[in-house]
C-alpha positions in Angstrom: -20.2 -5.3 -3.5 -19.4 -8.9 -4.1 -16.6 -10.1 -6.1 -17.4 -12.9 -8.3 -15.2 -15.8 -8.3 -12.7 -16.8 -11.3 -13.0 -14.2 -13.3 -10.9 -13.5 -16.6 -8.2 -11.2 -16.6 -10.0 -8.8 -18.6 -13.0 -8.7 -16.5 -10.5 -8.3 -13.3 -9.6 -5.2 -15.1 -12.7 -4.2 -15.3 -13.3 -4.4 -12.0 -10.4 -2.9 -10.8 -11.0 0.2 -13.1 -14.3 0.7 -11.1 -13.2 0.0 -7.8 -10.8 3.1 -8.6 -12.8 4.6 -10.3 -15.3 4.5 -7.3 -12.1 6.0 -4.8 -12.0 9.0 -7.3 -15.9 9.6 -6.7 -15.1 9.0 -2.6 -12.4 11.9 -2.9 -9.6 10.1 -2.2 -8.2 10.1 -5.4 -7.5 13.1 -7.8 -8.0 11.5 -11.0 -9.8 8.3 -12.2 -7.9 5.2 -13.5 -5.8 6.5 -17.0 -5.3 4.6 -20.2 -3.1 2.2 -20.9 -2.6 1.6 -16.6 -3.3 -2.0 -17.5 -1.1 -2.8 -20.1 1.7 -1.5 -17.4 0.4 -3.8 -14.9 0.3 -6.7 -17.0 4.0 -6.0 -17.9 5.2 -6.0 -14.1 2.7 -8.6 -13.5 4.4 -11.3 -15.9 8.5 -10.0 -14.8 7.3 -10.4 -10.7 5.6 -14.4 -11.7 8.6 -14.7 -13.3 11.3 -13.6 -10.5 9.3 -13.1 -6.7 9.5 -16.2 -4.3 6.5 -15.9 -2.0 5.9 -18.3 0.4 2.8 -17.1 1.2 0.3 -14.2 0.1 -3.6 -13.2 0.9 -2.9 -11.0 -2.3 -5.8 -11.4 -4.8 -5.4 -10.5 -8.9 -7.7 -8.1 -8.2 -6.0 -6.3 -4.8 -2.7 -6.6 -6.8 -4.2 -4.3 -9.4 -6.2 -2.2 -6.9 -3.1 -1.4 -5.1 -1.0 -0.6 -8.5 -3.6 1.3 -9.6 -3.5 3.7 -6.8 0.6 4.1 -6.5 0.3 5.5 -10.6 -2.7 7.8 -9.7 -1.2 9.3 -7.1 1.9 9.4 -8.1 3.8 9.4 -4.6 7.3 10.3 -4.4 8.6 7.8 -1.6 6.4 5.2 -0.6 6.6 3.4 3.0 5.1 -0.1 3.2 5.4 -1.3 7.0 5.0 -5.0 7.0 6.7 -5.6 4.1 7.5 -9.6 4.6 8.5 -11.0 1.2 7.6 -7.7 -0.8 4.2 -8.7 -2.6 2.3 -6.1 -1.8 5.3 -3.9 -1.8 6.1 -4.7 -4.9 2.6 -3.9 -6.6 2.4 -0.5 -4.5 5.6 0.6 -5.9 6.2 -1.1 -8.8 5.0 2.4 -10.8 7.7 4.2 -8.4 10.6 1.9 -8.6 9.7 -1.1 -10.5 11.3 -2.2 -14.2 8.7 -0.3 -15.8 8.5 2.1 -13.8 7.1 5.8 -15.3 8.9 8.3 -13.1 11.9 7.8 -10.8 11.3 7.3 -7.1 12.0 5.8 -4.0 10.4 3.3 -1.5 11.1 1.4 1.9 9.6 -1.6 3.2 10.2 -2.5 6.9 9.3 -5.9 8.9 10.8 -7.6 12.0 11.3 -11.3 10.5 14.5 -11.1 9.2 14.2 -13.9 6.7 11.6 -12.7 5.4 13.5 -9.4 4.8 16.4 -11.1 3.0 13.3 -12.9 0.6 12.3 -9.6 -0.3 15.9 -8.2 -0.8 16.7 -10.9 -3.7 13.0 -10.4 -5.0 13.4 -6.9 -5.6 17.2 -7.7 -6.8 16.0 -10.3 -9.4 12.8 -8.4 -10.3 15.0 -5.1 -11.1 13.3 -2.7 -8.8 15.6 0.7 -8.4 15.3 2.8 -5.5 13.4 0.3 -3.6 14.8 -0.7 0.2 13.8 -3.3 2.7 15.1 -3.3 6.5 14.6 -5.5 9.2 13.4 -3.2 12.0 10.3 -2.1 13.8 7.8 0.1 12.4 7.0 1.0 15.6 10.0 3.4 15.8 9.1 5.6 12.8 11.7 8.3 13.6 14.6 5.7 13.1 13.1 4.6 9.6 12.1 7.7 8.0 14.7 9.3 5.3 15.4 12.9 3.8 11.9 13.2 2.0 8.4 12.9 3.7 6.3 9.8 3.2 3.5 10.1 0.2 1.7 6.8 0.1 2.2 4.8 3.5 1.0 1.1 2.7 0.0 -0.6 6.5 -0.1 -4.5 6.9 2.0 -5.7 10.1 0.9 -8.0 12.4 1.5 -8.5 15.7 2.2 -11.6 17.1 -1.2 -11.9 20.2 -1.8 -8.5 18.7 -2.8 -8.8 14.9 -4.0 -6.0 13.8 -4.7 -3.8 16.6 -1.8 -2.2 16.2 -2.9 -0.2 13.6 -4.0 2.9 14.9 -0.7 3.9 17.2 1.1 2.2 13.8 -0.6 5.5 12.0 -0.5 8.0 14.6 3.6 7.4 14.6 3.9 7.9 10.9 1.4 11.0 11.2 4.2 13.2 11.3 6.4 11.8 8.2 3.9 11.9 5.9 3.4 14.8 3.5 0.8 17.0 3.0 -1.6 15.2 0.2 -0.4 11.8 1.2 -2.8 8.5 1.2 -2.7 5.5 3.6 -3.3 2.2 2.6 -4.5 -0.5 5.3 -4.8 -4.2 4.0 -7.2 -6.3 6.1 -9.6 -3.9 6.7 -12.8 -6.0 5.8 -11.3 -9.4 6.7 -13.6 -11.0 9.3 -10.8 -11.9 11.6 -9.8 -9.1 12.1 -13.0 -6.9 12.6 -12.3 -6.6 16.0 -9.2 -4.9 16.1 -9.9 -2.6 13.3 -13.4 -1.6 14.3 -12.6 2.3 15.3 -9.8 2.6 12.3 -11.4 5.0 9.9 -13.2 7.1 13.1 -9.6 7.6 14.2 -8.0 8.7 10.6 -10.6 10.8 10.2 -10.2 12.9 14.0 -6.3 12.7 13.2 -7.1 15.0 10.3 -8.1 13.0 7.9 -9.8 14.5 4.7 -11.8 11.4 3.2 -11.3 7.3 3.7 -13.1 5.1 2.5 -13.2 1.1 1.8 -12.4 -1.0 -1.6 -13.9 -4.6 -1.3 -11.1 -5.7 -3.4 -11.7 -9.5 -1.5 -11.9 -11.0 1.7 -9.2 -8.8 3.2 -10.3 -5.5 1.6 -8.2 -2.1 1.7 -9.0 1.2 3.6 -8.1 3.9 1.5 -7.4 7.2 3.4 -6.4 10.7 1.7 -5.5 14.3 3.9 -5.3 17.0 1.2 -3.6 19.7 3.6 -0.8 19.4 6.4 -0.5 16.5 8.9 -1.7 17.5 12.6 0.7 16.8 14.9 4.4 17.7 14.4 5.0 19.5 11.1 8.3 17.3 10.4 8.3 18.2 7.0 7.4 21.8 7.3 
């Protein structure tokens, strides 16, 4: 699928309400897109233009809506976003957890190892009015000293490693394996993006051995997002069990 350049905001819609629509069909959804999920987005949309300082973002209208739309399907309880930087994509993922508008209460944490960056994200979230949202300088790596009291329902994956990039990915998953809940997705941005091909070559071969129920990819742009579900418990350590 090819995404058509400057589209309107209604036809962005559009297109997002397929491209989650088409995740439902793969299984990795329980429900399709509902009504009115738009009108929400817009809402945060216009408060995080008006209040989010980012000095930098691959983050397309139509990922932005892609990755909203997912977070108020599935409805996660606590959402972990490793490789947080300035809270962009954070911010979308969570925004129908913890966000102004948000539609039920819940709680997120968003880890990267740049410090300023961290602090960016801090007075975003501040100004924006997110509740229950936290961002920490620290290394994702070290899942065990991150995770809190609940398990992880919606784990959003977009570090990268200085000489490594993305290949990281896989043992960044296989760490987190044992936080997550039973029934939680994974989110990894950059998926499709042709520089990074290489390093992400094996990642949904590997989700699905780990235990994986069903992945599959959302051309949202250039960068793309691999969606992955597991409808039963984890493998590996039953942290939560």
């Amino acid at each position: 699928m090819k995404v058509a350049p400057r589209l309107t905001v209604g036809q962005t819609d559009a297109l997002a309400t397929k491209l989650l629509e088409f995740a439902h069909g793969a299984g990795v959804l329980r429900a399709g897109p509902p009504d009115g999920l738009w009108s929400e987005f817009h809402s945060l949309r216009d408060r995080l233009y008006e209040t989010f300082d980012v000095p930098d973002t691959t983050l397309t209208p139509l990922a932005a809506r892609v990755l909203y739309g997912l977070a108020a399907i599935h409805r996660p309880g606590h959402v972990a976003v490793l490789g947080s930087y300035a809270g962009n994509l954070m911010a979308f993922t969570t925004g129908p957890v913890c966000g102004p508008f948000a539609s039920y209460p819940g709680t997120a944490l968003g880890l990267d190892t740049d410090a300023a960056a961290i602090e960016l994200a801090r007075a975003n979230f501040r100004r924006a009015g997110y509740t229950g949202a936290r961002v920490a300088c620290g290394d994702a790596f070290e899942a065990a000293e991150h995770v809190g009291s609940a398990p992880v329902d919606l784990l959003l994956v977009d570090i990268d490693v200085p000489g490594a990039r993305k290949s990281g990915y896989l043992r960044l998953v296989q760490a987190w394996l044992p936080y997550l809940a039973p029934g939680a997705l994974i989110i990894a941005h950059d998926i499709a993006h042709p520089k990074f091909t290489w390093d992400l070559r094996c990642y949904r071969d590997f989700v699905l051995e780990c235990g994986a129920e069903q992945s599959t990819s959302l051309p949202t742009d250039e960068c793309g997002l691999e969606v992955t579900s597991w409808r039963g418990q984890i493998q590996g350590d039953p942290a939560w069990a």
